[in-house]
C-alpha positions as a Markdown table, in Angstrom:
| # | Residue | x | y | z |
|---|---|---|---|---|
| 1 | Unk | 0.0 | 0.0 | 0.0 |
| 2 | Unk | 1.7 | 3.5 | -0.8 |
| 3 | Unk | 2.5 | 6.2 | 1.8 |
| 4 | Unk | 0.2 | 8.7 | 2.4 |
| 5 | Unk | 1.5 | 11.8 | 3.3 |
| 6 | Unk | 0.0 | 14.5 | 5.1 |
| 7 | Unk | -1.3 | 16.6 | 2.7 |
| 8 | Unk | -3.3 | 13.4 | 1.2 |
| 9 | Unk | -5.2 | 12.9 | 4.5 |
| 10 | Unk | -7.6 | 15.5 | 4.4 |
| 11 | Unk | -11.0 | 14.6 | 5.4 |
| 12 | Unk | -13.1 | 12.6 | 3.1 |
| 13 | Unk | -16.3 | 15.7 | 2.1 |
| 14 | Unk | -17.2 | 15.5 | 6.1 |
| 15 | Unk | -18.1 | 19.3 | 6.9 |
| 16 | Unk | -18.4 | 20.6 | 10.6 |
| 17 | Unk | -21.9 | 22.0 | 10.4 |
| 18 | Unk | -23.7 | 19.7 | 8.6 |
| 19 | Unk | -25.9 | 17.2 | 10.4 |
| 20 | Unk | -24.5 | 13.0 | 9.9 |
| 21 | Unk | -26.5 | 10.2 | 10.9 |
| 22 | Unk | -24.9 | 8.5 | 12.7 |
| 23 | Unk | -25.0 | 4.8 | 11.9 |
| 24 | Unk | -25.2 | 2.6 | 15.3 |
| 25 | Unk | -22.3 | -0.1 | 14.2 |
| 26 | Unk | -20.1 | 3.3 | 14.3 |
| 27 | Unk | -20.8 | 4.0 | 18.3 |
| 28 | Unk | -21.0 | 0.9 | 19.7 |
| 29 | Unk | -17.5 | -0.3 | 19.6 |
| 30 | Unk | -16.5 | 3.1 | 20.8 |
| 31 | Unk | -18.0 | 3.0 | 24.1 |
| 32 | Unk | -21.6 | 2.9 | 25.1 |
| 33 | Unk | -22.5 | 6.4 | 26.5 |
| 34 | Unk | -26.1 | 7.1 | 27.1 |
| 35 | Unk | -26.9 | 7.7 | 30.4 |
| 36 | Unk | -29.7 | 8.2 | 33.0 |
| 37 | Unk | -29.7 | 12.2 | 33.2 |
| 38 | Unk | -30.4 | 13.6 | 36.6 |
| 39 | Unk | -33.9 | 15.4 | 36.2 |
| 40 | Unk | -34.1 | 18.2 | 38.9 |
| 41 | Unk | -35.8 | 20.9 | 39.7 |
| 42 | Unk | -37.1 | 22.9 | 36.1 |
| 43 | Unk | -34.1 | 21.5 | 34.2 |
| 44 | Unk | -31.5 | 19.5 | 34.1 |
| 45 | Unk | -28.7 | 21.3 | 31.7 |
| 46 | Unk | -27.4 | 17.8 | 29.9 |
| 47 | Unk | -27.7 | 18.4 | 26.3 |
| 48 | Unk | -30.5 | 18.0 | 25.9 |
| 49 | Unk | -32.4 | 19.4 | 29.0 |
| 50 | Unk | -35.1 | 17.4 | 30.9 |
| 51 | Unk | -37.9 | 19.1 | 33.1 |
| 52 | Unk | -39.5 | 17.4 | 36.6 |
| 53 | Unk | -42.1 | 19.5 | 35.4 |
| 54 | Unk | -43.0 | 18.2 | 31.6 |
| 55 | Unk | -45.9 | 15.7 | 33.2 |
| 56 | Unk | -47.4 | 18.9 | 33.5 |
| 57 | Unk | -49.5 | 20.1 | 30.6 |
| 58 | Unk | -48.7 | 23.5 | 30.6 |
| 59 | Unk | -45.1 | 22.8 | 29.9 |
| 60 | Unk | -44.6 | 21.8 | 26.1 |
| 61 | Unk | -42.0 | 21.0 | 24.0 |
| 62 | Unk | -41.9 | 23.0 | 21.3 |
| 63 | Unk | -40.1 | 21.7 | 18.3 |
| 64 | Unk | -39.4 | 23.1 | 14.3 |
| 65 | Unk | -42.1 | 22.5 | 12.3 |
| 66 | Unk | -41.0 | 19.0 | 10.3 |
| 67 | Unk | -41.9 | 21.1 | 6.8 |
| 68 | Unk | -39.6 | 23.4 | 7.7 |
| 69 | Unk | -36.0 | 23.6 | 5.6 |
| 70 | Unk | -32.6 | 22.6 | 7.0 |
| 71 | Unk | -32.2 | 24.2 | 10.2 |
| 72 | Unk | -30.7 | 24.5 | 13.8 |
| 73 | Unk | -33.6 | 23.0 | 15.5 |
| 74 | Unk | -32.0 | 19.3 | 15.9 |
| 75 | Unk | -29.2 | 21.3 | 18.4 |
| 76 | Unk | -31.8 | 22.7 | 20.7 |
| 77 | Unk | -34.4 | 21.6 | 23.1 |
| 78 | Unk | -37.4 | 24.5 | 23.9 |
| 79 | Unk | -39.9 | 24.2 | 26.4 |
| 80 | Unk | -43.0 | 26.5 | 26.7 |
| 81 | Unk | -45.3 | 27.2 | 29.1 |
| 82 | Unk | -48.6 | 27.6 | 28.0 |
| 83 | Unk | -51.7 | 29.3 | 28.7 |
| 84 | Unk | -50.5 | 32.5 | 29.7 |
| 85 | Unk | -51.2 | 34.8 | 27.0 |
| 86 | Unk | -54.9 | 34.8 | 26.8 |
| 87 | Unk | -55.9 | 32.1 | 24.1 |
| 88 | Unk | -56.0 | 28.7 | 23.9 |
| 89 | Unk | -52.9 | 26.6 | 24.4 |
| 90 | Unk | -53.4 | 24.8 | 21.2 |
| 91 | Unk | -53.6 | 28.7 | 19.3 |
| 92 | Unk | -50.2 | 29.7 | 21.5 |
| 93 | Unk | -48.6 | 26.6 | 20.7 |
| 94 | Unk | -49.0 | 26.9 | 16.9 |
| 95 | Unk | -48.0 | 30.2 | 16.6 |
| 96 | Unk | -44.8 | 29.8 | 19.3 |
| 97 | Unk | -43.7 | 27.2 | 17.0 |
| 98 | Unk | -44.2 | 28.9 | 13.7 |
| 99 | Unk | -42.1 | 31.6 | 14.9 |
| 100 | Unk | -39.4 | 29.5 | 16.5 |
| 101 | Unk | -39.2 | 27.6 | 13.1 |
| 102 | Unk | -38.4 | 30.1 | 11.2 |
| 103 | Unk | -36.0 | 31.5 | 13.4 |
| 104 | Unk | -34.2 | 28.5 | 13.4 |
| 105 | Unk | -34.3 | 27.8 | 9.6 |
| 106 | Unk | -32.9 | 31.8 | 9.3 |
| 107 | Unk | -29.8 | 31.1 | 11.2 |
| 108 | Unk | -28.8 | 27.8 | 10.0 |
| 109 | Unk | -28.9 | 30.1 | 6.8 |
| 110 | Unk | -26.5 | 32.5 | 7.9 |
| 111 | Unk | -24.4 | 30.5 | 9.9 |
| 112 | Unk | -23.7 | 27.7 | 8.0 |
| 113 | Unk | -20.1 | 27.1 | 6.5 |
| 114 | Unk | -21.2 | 24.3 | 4.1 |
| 115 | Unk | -24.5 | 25.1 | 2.1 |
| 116 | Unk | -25.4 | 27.3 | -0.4 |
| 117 | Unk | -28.3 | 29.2 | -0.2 |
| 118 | Unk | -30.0 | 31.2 | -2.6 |
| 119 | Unk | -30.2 | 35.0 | -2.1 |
| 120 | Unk | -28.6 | 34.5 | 1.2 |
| 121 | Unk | -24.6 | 35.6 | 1.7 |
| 122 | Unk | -23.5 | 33.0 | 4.4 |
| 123 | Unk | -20.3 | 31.8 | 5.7 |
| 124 | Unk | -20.3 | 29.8 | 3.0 |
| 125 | Unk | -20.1 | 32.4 | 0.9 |
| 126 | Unk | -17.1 | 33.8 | 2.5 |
| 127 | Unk | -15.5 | 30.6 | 2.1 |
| 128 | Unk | -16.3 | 30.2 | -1.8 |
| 129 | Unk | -15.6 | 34.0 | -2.8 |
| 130 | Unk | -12.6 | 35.0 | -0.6 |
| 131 | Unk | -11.3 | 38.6 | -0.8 |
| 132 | Unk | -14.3 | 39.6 | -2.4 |
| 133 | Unk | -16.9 | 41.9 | -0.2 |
| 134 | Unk | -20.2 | 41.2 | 0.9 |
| 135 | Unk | -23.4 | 42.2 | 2.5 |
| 136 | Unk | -24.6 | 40.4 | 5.1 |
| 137 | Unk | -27.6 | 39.9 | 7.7 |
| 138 | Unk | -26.9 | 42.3 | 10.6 |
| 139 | Unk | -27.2 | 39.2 | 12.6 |
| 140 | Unk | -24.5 | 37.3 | 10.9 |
| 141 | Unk | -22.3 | 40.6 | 10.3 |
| 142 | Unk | -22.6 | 41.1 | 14.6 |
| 143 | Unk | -21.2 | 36.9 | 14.7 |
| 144 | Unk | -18.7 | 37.8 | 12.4 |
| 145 | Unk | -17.0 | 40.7 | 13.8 |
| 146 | Unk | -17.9 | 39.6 | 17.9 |
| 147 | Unk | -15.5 | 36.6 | 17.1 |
| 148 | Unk | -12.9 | 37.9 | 14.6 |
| 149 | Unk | -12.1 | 40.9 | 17.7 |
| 150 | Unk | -12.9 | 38.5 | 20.9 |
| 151 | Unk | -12.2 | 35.0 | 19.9 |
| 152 | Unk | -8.3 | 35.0 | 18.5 |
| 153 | Unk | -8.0 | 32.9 | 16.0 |
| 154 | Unk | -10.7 | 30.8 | 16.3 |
| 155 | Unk | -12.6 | 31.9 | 13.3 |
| 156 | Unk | -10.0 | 30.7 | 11.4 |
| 157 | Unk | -10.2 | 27.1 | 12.3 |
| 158 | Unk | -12.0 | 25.4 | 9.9 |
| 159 | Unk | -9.8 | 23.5 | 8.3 |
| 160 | Unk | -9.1 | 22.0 | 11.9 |
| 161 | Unk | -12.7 | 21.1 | 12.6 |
| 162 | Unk | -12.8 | 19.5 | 8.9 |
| 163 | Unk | -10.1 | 17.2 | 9.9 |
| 164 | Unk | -11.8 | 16.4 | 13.5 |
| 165 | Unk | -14.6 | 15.5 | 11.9 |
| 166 | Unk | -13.1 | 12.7 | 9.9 |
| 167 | Unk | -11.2 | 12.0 | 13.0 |
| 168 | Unk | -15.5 | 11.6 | 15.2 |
| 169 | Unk | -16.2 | 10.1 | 12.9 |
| 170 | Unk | -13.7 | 7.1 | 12.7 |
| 171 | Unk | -15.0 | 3.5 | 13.5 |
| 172 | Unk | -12.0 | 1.9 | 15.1 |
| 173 | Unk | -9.1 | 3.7 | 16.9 |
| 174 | Unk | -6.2 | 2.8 | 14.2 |
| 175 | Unk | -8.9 | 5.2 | 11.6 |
| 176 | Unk | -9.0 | 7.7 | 14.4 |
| 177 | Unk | -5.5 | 8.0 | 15.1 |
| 178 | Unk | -4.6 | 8.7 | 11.5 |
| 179 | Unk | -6.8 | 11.9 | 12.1 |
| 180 | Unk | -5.2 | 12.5 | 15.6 |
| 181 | Unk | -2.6 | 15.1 | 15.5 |
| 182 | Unk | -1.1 | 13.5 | 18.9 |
| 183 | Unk | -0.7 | 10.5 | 17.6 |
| 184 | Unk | 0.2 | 10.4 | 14.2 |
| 185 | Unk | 3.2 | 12.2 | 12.8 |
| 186 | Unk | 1.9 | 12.9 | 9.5 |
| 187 | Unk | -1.4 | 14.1 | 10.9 |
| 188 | Unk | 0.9 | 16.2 | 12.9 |
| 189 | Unk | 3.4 | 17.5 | 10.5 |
| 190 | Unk | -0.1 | 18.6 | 8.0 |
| 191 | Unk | -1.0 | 20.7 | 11.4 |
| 192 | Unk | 1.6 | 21.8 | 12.1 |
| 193 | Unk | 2.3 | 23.1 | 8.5 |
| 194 | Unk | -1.7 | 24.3 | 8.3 |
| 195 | Unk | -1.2 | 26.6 | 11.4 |
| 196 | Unk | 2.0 | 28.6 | 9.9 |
| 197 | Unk | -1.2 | 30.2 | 8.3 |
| 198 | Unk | -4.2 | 29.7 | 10.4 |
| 199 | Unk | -2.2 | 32.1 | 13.2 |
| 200 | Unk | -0.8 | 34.5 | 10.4 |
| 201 | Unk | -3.3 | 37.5 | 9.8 |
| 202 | Unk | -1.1 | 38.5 | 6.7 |
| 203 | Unk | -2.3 | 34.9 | 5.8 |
| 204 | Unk | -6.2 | 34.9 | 6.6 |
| 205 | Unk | -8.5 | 37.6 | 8.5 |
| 206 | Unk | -11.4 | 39.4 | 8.0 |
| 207 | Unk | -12.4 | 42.9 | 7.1 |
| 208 | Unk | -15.3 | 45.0 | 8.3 |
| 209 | Unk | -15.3 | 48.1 | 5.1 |
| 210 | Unk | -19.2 | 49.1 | 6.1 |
| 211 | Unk | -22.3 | 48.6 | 7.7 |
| 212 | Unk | -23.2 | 45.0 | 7.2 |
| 213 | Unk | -20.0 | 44.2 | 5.2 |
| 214 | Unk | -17.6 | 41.4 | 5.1 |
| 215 | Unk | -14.6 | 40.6 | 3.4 |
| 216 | Unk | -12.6 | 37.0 | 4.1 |
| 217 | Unk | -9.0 | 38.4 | 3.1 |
| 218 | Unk | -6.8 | 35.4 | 1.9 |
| 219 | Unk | -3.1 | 35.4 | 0.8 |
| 220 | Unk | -2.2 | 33.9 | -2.9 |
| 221 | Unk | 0.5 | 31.5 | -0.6 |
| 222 | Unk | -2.5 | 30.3 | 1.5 |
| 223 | Unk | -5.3 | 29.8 | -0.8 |
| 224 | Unk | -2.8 | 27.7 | -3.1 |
| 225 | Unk | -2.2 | 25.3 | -0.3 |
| 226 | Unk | -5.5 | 25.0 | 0.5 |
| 227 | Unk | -6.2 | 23.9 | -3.0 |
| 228 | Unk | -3.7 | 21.4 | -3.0 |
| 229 | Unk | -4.8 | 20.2 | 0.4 |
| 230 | Unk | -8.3 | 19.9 | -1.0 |
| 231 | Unk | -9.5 | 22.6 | 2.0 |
| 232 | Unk | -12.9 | 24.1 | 1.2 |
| 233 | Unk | -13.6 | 25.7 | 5.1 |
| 234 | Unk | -11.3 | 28.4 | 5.9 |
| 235 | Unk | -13.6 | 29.9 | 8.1 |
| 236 | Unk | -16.2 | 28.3 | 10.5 |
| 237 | Unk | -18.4 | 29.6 | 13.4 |
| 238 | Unk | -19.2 | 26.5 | 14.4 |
| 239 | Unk | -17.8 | 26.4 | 17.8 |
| 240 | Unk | -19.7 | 29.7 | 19.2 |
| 241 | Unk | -22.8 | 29.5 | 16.4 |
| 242 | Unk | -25.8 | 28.2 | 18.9 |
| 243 | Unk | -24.3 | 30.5 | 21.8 |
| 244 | Unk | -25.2 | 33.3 | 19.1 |
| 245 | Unk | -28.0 | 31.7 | 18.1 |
| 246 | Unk | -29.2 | 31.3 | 21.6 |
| 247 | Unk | -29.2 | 34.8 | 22.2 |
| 248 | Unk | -30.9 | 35.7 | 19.0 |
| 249 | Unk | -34.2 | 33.3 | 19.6 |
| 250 | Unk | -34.3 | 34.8 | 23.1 |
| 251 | Unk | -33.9 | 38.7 | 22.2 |
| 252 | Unk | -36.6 | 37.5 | 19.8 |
| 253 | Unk | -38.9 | 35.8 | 22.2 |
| 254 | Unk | -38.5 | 39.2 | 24.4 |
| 255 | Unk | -39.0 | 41.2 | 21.8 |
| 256 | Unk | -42.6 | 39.5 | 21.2 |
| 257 | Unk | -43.4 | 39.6 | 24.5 |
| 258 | Unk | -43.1 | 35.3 | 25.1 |
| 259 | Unk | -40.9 | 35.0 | 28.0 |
| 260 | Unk | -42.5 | 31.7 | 29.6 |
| 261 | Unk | -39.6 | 29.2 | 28.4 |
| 262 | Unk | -36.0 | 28.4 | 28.1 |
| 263 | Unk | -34.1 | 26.3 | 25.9 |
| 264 | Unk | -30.8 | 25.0 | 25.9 |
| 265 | Unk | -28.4 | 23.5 | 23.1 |
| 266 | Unk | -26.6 | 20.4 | 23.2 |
| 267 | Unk | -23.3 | 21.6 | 23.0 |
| 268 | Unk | -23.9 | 24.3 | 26.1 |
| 269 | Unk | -25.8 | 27.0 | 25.8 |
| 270 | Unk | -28.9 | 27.7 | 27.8 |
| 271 | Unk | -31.2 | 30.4 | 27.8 |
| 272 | Unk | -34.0 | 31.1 | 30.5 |
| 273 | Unk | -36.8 | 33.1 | 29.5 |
| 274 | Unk | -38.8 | 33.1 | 32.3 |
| 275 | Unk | -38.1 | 35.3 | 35.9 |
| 276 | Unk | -39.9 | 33.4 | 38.0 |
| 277 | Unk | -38.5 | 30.0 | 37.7 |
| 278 | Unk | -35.4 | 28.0 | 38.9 |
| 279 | Unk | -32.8 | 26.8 | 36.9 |
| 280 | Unk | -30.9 | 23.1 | 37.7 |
| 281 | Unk | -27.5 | 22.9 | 36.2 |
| 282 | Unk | -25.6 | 19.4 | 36.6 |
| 283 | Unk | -22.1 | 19.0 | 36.5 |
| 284 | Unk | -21.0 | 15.6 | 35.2 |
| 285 | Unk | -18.0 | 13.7 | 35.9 |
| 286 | Unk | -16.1 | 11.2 | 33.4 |
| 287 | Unk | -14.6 | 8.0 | 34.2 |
| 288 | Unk | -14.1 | 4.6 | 32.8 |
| 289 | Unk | -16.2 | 5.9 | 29.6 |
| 290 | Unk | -19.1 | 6.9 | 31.4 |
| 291 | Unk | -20.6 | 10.4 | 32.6 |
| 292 | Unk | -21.8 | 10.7 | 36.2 |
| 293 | Unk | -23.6 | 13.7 | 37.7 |
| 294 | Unk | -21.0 | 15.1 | 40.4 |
| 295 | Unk | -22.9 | 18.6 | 41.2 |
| 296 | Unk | -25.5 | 20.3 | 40.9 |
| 297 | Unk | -26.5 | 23.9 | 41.1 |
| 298 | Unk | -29.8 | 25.8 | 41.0 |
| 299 | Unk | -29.9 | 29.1 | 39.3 |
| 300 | Unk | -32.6 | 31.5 | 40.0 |
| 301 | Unk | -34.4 | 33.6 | 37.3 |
| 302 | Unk | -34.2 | 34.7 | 33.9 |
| 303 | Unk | -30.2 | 33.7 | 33.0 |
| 304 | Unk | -28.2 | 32.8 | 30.3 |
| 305 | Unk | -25.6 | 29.8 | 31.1 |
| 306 | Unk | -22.6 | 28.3 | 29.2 |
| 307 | Unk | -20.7 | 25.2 | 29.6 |
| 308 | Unk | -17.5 | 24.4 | 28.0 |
| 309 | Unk | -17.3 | 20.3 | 28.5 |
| 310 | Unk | -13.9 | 17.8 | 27.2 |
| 311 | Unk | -16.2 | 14.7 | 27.0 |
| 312 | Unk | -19.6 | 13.4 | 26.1 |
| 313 | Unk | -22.3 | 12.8 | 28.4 |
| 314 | Unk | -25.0 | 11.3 | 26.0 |
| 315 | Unk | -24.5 | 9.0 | 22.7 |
| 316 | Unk | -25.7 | 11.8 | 20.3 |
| 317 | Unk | -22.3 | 13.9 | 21.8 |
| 318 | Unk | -20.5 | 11.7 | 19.9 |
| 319 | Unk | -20.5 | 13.6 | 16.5 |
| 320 | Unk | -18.5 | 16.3 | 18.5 |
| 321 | Unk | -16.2 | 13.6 | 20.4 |
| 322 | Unk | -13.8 | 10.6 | 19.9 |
| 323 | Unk | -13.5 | 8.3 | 22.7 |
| 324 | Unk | -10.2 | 5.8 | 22.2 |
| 325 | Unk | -10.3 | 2.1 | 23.8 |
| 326 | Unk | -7.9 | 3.7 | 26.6 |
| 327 | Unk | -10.5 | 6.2 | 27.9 |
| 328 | Unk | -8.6 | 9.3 | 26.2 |
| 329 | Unk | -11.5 | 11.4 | 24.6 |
| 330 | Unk | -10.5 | 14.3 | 21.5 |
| 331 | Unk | -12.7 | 17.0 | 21.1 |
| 332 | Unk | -13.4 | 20.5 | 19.6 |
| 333 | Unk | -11.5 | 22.9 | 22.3 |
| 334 | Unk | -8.4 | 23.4 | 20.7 |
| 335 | Unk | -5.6 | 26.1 | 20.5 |
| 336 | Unk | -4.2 | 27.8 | 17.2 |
| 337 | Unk | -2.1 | 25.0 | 16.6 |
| 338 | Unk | -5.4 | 22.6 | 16.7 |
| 339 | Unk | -4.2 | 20.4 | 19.4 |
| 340 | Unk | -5.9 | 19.5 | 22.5 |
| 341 | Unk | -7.1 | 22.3 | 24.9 |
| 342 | Unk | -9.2 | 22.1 | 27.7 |
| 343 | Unk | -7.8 | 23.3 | 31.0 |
| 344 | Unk | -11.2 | 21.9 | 33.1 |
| 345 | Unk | -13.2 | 18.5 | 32.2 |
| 346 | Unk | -15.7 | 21.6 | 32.4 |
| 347 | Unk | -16.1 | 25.0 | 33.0 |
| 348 | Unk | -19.3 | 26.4 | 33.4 |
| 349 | Unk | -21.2 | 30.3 | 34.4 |
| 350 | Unk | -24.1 | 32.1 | 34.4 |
| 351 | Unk | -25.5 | 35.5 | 34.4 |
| 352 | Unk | -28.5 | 37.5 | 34.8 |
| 353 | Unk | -27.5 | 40.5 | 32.5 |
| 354 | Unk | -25.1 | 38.5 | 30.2 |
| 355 | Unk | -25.8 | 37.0 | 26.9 |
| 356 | Unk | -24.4 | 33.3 | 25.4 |
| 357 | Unk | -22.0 | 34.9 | 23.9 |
| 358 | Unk | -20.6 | 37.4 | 26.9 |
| 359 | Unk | -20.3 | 34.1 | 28.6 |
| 360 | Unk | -18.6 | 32.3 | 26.2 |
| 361 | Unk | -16.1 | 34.9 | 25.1 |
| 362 | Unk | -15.4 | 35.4 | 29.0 |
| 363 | Unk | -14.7 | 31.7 | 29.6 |
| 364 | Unk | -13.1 | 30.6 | 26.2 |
| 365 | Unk | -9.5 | 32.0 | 27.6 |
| 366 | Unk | -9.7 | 30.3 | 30.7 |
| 367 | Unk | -11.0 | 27.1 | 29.1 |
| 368 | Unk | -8.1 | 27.2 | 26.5 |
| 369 | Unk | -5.0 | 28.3 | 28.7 |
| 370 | Unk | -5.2 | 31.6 | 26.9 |
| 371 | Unk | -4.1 | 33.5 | 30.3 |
| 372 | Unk | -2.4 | 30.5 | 31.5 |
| 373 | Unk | -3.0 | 28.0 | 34.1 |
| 374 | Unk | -5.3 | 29.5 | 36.3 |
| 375 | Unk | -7.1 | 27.9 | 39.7 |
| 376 | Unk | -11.0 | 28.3 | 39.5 |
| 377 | Unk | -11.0 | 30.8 | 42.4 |
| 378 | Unk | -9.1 | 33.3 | 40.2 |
| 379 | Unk | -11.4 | 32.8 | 37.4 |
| 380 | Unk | -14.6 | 33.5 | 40.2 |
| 381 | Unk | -12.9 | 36.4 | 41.0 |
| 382 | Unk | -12.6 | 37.4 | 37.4 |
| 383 | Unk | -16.0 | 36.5 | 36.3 |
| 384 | Unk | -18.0 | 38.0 | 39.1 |
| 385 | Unk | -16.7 | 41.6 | 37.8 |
| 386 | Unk | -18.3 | 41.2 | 34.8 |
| 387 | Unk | -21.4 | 39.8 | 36.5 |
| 388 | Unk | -20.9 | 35.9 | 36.4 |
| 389 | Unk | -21.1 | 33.6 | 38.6 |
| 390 | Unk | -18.7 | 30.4 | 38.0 |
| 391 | Unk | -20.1 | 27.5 | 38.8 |
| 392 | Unk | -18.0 | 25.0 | 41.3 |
């Protein structure tokens, strides 16, 4: 069999966004991960959520509309409380979903690195038609230039997250480990040649020129490699995308007056709509290739909350994970040189005035070792002047 070298093992058309079934051969021999999730209180933050509350019938989950186009919805779970706004349950629930719907199907528009979409300019876009300039949804424009000034180089990543993907994806561990940058040297030398441009801003950045306008500026050096490389995802918001989603549905929801919910995605990010309820976050604990609840915390009133987490807690994690045979899990927190990251098995805050995105932009340092090693108090201490409370 001939050599492949590094350049030749790029990921095989696997893209970071899109949504893969998963096939159940491929999770089995990993390791078997479901677990019982600890239902307290309102919720349970587990990725999905679970309410003590659901047997109720005011509480409702409220789910996109199964007409509705590709969109975000299969990230988030929403509960509703109904009744409260003067018609019938059935009317509210209709019209709550219709509008969550389309929400949902709008920003997997935007945000999406991998589709085209007619009339819309999306990341995609970006990606296709570098140093070329665009208008964009305010929305998408606010993403944009919130994680090109606050979040390094993490924009810049996505020919790191393509790579990872093939890596999740991998049935055994020897077809993982040819993905793994720690463990394979010509996984590692193709990173470690990738990131020469992924941390260059001569190399790759974007512009701002005007209101609502993006430009992804590329060098001739870069975009040649990434021909020859076979990259097609220079840029990807997929690591902070549902926190600023999150905050879009709920500015929305306030905006229209329906505050009686909260929703959380499965890679975080939690929203709580309503003032008068309380919040159960659980922190989970992994050993032996399981997830345990360890804490938990209640969280009083309307709140945003973030969680950056190094393992899986539930089966469906997996498309974001890699578990080996030896317990040693890979996942998405990585540094510019897209190796392994995560100071804490997880990190987690919450705020009453903060958004998603506040919180994640607060904690992403921390998480990553951008400040350094740095002991939880600290980070309290840190936190609490911005008005966040670290969980622990």
């Amino acid at each position: 069999m001939s050599k492949r070298y590094a350049r030749d093992k790029r990921p095989y058309n696997v893209r970071p966004v899109e949504k893969i079934e998963l096939d159940e051969s491929h999770v089995k021999r990993r390791v078997v991960l479901a677990v019982l999730f600890l239902v307290i209180g309102l919720a349970a933050l587990s990725y999905g959520i679970i309410s003590a509350r659901t047997a109720r019938p005011e509480w409702t989950e409220i789910e996109v509309d199964k007409s509705s186009d590709t969109n975000l919805g299969s990230d988030f779970t929403f509960w509703y409380y109904l009744g409260q706004a003067g018609v019938s349950a059935t009317t509210e629930r209709k019209s709550i979903i219709k509008l969550y719907s389309a929400q949902m199907v709008e920003l997997y528009r935007l945000y999406t690195a991998t589709k085209w979409v007619e009339n819309v300019n999306n990341v995609y876009t970006l990606n296709q038609h570098p140093n070329e300039t665009f208008d964009v949804d305010e929305r998408l424009f606010k993403a944009l230039r919130r994680t090109a000034e606050e979040g390094g180089r993490l924009l810049y990543y996505g020919p790191y997250y393509e790579y990872l993907n093939s890596l999740f994806f991998s049935e055994e561990d020897f077809n993982a480990e040819s993905f793994d940058a720690m463990r394979d040297r010509e996984a590692a030398a193709y990173f470690e040649e990738l990131s020469g441009f992924i941390k260059d801003p001569e190399a790759i950045s974007l512009e701002f020129p005007g209101e609502n306008q993006v430009r992804l500026v590329v060098s001739e050096a870069y975009l040649s490699y990434a021909k020859d490389a076979g990259i097609s995802t220079l840029i990807d918001l997929s690591p902070v995308q549902n926190a600023f989603a999150a905050d879009e549905i709920a500015a929305y929801f306030r905006a229209n007056g329906l505050t009686n919910g909260y929703f959380a995605s499965d890679d975080g990010f939690m929203v709580n709509l309503k003032a008068d309820e309380t919040m159960t976050y659980s922190e989970y604990a992994f050993s032996e290739g399981k997830a345990s609840v360890k804490n938990s915390w209640e969280c009083e009133g309307a709140m945003s909350l973030v969680c950056f987490r190094s393992f899986p807690v539930k089966e469906d994690d997996l498309k974001r994970y890699y578990v080996y045979e030896d317990g040693t899990v890979v996942n998405t927190i990585i540094n510019d040189d897209g190796l392994q990251a995560a100071c804490f098995d997880t990190l987690a805050a919450y705020s009453g005035t903060g958004t998603c995105a506040d919180l994640y932009f607060a904690l992403y340092p921390f998480e990553t070792g951008s400040y350094g090693k740095m002991s939880l108090s600290q980070i309290a201490a840190s936190l609490k002047r911005r008005e966040m409370t670290l969980l622990q």
